[in-house]
C-alpha positions in Angstrom: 0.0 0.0 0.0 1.0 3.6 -1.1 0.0 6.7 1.0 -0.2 10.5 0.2 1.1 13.1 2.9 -2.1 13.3 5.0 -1.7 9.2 5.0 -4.5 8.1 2.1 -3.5 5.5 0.0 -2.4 7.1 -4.0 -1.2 4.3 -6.1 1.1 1.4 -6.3 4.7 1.2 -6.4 6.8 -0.8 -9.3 6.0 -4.2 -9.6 2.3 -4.0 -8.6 1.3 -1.8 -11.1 2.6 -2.0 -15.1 1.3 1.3 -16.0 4.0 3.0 -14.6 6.4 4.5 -17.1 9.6 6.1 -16.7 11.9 8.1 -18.5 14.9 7.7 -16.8 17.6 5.9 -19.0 15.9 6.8 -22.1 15.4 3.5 -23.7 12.2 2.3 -23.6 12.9 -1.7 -22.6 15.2 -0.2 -19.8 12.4 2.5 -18.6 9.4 -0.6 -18.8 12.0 -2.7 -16.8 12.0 0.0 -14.3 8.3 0.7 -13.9 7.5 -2.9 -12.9 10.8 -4.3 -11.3 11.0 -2.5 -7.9 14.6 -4.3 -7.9 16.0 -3.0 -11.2 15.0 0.5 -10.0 17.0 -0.3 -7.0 20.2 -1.5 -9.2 19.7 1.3 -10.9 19.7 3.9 -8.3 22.8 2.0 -7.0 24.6 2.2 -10.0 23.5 6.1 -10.6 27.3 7.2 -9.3 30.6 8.6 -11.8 28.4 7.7 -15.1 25.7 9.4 -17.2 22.5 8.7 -15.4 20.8 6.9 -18.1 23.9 4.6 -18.7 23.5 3.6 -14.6 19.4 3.1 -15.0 20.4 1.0 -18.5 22.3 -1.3 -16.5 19.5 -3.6 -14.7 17.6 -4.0 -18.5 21.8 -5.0 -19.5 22.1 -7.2 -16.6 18.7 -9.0 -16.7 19.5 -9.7 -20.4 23.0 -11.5 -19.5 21.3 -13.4 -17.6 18.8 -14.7 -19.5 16.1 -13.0 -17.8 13.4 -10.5 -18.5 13.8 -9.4 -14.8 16.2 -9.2 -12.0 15.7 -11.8 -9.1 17.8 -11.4 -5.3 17.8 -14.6 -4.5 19.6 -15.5 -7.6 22.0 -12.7 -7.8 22.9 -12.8 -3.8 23.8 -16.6 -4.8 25.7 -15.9 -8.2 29.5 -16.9 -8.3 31.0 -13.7 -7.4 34.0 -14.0 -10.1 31.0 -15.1 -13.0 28.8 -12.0 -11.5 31.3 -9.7 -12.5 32.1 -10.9 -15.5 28.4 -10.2 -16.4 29.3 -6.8 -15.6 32.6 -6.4 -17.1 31.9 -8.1 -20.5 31.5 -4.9 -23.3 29.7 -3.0 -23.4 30.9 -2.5 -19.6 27.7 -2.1 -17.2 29.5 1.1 -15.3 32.3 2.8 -15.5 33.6 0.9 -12.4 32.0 -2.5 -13.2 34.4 -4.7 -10.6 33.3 -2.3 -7.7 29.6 -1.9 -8.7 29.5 -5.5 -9.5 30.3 -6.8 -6.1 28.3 -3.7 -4.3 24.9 -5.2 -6.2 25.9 -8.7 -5.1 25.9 -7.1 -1.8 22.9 -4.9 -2.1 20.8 -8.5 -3.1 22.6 -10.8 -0.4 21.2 -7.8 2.3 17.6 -8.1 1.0 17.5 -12.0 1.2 18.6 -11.3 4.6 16.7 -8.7 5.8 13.4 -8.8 3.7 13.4 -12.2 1.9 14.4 -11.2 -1.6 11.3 -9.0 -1.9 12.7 -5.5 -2.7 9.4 -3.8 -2.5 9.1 -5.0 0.8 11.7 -2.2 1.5 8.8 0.8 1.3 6.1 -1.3 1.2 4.5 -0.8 4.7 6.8 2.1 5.3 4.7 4.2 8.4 6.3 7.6 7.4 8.6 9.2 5.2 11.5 9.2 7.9 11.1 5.3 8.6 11.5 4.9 4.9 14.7 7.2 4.5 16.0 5.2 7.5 15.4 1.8 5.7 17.0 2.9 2.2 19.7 4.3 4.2 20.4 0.8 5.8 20.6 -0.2 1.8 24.3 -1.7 1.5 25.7 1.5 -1.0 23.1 3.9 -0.3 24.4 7.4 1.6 22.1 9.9 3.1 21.8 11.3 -0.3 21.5 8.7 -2.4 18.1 7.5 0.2 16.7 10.5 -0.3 17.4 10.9 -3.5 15.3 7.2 -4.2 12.9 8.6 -2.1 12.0 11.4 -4.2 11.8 9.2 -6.9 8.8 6.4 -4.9 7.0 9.5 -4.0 7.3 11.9 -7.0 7.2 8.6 -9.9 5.8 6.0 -8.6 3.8 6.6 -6.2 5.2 5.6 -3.0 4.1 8.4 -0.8 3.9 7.8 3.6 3.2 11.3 5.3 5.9 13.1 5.5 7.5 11.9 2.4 8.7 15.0 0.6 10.4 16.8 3.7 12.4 13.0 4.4 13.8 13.8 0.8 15.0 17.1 1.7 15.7 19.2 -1.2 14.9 16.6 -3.9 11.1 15.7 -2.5 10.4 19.6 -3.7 7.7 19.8 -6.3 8.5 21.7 -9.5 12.7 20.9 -8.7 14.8 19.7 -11.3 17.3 18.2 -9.1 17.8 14.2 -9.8 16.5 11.7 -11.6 13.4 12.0 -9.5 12.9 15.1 -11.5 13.6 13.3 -15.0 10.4 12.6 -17.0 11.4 12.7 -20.8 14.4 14.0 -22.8 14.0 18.0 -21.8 13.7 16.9 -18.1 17.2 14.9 -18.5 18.7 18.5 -19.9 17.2 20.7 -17.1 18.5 17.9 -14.4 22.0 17.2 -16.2 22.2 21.4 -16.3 21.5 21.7 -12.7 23.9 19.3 -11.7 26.7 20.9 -13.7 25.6 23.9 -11.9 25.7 22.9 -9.0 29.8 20.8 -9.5 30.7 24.2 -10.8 29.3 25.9 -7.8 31.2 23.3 -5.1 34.0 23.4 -7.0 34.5 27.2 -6.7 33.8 26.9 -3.1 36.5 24.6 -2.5 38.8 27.1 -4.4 37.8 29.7 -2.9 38.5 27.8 0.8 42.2 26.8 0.1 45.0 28.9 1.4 46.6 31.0 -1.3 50.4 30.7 -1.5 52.8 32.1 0.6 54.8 34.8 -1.4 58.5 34.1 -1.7 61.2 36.0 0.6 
């Protein structure tokens, strides 16, 4: 069950409802995986780090493929041979820029939710009581920060429709309606530019603060 901020339930999250389409990776096999496999959009969250963001939300549709599979399953992926998993990530095209890392960081992501929630991915938001319990449980997520939880958050509430009270202020800046922050934000090609511009924007902007910070150099005597 999915609620709306004053706690009604709104819709369904992926995989109990395949009218859900995203936009994210910009190919539509990889966007209809995502709609209806609540652990692809996991993997692909995961892998949304140091690559273009529609490369990472390619990768579960990739993945899936290699192994033989119109969908990705936890239980078999937390099992995989970790050598033979990576190859599946390392064979070209490469699944991430960093496909050894990533490719052991999934394995751990799946081995956590056999543990903690019996392979069942939605399970993670599924009966979530508020926003901040959910933020709390992705955070738990084996390779999911603070900002990378919120960040997924945004994305249940805002995409597909995931939504416990208190939802938007749990994802801080990126639960904002109207923003065009992260790939919460991204609903077709000119949503990807506004997103990819802001984030540019915003590298430049840290960037020039760290300059700014460091110590100039000491003149010469």
């Amino acid at each position: 069950m999915t609620t709306s901020d004053s706690g009604k339930e709104t819709g369904k999250g992926p995989g109990e409802n395949n009218a859900i389409t995203l936009h994210i990776a910009q190919n539509p096999e990889a966007d209809e995986l995502l709609g209806r496999s609540p652990l692809a959009a996991l993997v692909g969250m995961l892998l949304d780090q140091q690559v273009p963001m529609e490369w990472a939300f390619t990768g579960p549709y990739t993945l899936a493929e290699r192994m033989g599979s119109d969908d990705l399953d936890a239980g078999r992926i937390a099992a995989y041979d970790p050598d033979a998993f990576t190859e599946l990530f390392t064979t070209k095209p490469a699944l991430h820029r960093y496909p050894g890392s990533m490719a052991k960081r999934v394995q751990q992501l799946c081995q956590f939710l056999v543990a903690e929630y019996g392979g069942d991915a939605s399970a993670v938001w599924r009966d979530a009581s508020t926003g901040d319990d959910l933020l709390e449980r992705l955070k738990a997520l084996p390779g999911f920060g603070a900002q990378k939880a919120q960040i997924f958050l945004a994305l249940l509430g805002k995409q597909l429709g995931v939504r416990p009270p208190g939802w938007r202020e749990a994802a801080g800046p990126y639960g904002e309606a109207g923003s065009h922050r992260s790939v919460a934000d991204i609903t077709g090609p000119e949503s990807l530019v506004e997103v990819r511009a802001y984030k540019q924007e915003a590298k430049a902007a840290a960037k020039a603060a760290k300059a700014a910070k460091k110590p100039g150099t000491p003149r010469k005597r």
